[in-house]
C-alpha positions in Angstrom: 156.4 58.5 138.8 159.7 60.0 138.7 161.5 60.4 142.1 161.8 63.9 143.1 165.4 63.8 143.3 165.8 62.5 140.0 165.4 65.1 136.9 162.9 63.6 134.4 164.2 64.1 130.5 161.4 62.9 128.9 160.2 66.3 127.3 163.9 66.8 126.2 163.9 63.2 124.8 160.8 63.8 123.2 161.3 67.1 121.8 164.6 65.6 120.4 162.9 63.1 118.6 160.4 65.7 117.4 163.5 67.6 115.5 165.4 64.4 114.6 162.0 63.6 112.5 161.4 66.9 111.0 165.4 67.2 110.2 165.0 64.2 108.3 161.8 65.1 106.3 162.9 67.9 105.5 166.3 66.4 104.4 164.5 63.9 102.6 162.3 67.1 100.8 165.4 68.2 99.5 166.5 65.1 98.4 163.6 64.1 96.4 163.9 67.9 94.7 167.4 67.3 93.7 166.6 63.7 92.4 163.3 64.9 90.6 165.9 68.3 89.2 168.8 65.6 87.8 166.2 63.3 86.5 164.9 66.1 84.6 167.8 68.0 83.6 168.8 64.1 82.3 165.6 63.9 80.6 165.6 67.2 78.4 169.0 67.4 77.4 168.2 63.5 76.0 165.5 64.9 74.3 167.5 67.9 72.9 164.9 70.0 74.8 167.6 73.0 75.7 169.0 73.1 72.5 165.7 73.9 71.1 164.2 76.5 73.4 167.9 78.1 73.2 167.0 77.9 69.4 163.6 78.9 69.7 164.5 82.0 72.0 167.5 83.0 69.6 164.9 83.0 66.8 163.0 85.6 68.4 165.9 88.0 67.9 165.4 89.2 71.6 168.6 91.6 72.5 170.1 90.3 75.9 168.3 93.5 77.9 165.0 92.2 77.1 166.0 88.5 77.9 166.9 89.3 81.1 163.4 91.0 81.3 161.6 87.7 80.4 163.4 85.7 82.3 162.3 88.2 85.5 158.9 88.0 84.3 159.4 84.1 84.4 160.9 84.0 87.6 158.4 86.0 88.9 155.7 83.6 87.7 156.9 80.4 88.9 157.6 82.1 92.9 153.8 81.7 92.9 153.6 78.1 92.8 157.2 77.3 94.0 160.0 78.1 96.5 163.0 79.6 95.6 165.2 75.9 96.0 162.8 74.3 94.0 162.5 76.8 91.1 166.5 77.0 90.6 167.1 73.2 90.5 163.8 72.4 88.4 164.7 75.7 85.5 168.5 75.8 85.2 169.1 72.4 83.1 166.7 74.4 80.2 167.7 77.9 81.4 171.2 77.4 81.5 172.2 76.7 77.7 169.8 80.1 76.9 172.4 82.0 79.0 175.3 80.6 77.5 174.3 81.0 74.2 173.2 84.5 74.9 176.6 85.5 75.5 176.1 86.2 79.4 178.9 84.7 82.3 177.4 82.1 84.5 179.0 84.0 87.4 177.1 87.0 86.8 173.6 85.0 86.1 174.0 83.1 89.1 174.0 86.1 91.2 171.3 87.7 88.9 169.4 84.2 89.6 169.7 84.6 93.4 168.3 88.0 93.5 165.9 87.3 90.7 164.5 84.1 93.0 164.6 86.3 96.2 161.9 88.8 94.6 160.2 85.6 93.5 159.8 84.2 97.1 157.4 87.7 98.1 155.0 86.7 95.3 151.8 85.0 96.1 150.6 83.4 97.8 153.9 82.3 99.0 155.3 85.9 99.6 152.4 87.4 101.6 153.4 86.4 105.2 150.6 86.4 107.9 151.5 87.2 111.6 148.5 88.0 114.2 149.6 87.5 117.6 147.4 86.0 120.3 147.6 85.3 123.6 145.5 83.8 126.2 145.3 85.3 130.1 144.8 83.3 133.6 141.0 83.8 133.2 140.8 82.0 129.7 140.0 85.3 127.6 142.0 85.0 124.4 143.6 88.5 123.1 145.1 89.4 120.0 148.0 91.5 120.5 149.0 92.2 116.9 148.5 92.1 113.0 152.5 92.6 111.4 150.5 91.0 108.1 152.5 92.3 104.9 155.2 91.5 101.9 158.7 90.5 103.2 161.4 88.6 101.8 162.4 85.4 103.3 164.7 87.2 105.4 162.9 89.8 106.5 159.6 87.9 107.5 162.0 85.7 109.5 164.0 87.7 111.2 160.0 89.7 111.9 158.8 86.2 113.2 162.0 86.0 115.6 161.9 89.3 117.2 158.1 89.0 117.9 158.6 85.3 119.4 161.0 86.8 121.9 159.7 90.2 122.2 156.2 88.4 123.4 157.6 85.7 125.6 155.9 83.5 123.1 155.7 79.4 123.6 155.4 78.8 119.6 155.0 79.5 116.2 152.2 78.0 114.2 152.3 77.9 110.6 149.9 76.9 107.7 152.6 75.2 105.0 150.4 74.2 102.0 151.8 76.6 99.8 156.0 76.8 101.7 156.2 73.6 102.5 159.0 72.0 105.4 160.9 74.9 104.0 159.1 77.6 106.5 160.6 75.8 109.0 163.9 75.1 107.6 164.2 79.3 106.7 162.6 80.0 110.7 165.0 77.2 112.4 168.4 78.7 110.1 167.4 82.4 111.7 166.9 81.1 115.5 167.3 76.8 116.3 165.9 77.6 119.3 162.5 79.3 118.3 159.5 76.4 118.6 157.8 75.9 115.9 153.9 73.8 114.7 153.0 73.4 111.2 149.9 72.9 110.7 147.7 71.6 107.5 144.8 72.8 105.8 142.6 69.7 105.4 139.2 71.8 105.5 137.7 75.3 104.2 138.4 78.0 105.9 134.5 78.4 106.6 134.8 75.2 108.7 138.0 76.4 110.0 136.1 79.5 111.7 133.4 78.2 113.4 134.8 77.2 116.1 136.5 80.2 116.7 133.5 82.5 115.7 131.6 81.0 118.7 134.3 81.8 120.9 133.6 85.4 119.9 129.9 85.1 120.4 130.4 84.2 124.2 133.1 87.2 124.2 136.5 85.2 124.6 138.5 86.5 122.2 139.1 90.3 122.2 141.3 92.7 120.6 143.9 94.4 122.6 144.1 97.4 120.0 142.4 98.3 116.4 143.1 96.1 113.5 141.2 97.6 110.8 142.1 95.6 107.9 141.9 91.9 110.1 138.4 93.6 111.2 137.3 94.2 108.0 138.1 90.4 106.4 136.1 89.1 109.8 133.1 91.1 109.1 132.8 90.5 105.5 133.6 87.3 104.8 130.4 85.6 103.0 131.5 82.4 102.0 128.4 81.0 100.5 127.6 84.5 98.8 127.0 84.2 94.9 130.7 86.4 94.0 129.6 88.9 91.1 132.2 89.4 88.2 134.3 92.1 89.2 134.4 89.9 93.0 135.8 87.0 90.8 138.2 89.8 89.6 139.1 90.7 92.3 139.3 87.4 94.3 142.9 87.5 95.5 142.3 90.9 97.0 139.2 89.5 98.8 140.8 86.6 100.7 140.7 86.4 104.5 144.3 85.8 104.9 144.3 87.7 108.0 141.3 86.0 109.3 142.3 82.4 108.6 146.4 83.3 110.3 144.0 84.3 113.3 142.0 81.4 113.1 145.0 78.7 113.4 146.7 81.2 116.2 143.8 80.6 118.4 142.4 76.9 117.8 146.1 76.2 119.0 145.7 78.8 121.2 142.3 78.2 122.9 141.3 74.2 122.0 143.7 72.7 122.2 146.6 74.3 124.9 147.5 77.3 126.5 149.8 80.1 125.9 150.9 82.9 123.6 151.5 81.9 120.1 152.3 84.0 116.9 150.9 82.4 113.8 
């Protein structure tokens, strides 16, 4: 028991310790990148690996207009699987001697690189950025308040997650990091230090994910302050154990309940497990 005259610093201790650790993981992210980049760059020019793709890509005869095309289309490619730090360090020990020998000035392809690994960063499933806003009321109803779903750029879906965190009173920020990694945080805590901020992990199928939250709706405590028509849509037609027909399989990205599942980690914060407004 702390004495009343006495101020008790344990939550600031605490949430301290909590940002000490994540600044050092993700620290320690970055680190391992850059080690695993050198390593590599070390690795192929001992194996005379940019030397040959330069030759390779010189044999093709390709003007330097329609290298800067494939290296766009590469670029875009690889934003799928990885984020923007991760692509330049990994790509420009083999990418770099193309350049060169293509003529072009390393200033001017490092500013074509940044730009080029900005438009990267809004492909998915990293670029699609997921906000439904929820919040939960005295009598332990659960609303959501918004759907801002849609394709930013780093900076933009940042700067969105900011303004709604503020605009909302909200107490935190819940995101899934599977696919972004400690950098989600690292890009939100570089816009606003102050904004708090749960990732979370996606260690079961979304299916099992829902249930929970599917028989809060049952017993009508979760309701929609507005119309959400594309969120609605996912919720009602998600039939995970349905046989997909070939033009489904198609069609899968465009059939994934990525509203539904930002939803799904907004309230099982939200409703079992604390209180409060959160965006996710």
């Amino acid at each position: 028991m702390v004495p009343e005259n006495k101020a008790d610093y344990r939550p600031q201790i605490d949430a301290l310790r909590a940002i000490a650790v994540g600044s050092v993981q993700t620290c320690a992210m970055i680190a391992a990148i850059v080690l695993g980049a050198s390593i590599l760059g070390s690795a192929a020019a001992f194996l005379g690996i940019p030397a040959a793709v330069a030759e390779v890509v010189r044999g093709f005869g390709l003007s330097p207009f329609m290298l800067i095309v494939a290296l766009i289309i590469f670029y875009l490619i690889l934003g799928c699987f990885l984020d923007g730090f991760s692509m330049i360090v990994m790509t420009l020990p083999i990418v770099m001697p193309i350049v060169k020998t293509s003529g072009f000035d390393p200033i001017w392809f490092g500013i074509f690189l940044v730009l080029v690994v900005e438009m990267a960063q809004i492909t998915p499933p990293v670029g699609f950025n997921l906000f439904v806003i929820q919040g939960l009321t005295e009598d332990g109803l659960g609303y959501v308040l918004r759907d801002l779903s849609g394709r930013y750029t780093t900076e933009q879906w940042a700067q969105k997650v900011a303004e709604m965190f503020y605009h909302y009173h909200a107490d935190r920020v819940v995101a899934e990091v599977n696919n972004g990694g400690d950098l989600v945080e690292t890009v939100l805590r570089s816009k606003d230090p102050g904004i708090s901020y749960k990732a979370v992990h996606a260690s079961r199928g979304k299916l099992t994910r829902a249930e929970p939250i599917a028989a809060l709706y049952e017993r009508h405590l979760i309701r929609h302050y507005g119309e959400f028509p594309e969120l609605e849509e996912q919720m009602t037609s998600y039939a995970p154990d349905a046989i997909p027909t070939a033009q489904e399989k198609r069609k899968e990205k465009s059939i994934s309940p990525d509203r539904m599942d930002a939803l799904v980690w907004g309230m099982t914060e939200l409703m079992l497990k604390r209180g409060g407004l959160f965006v996710a």
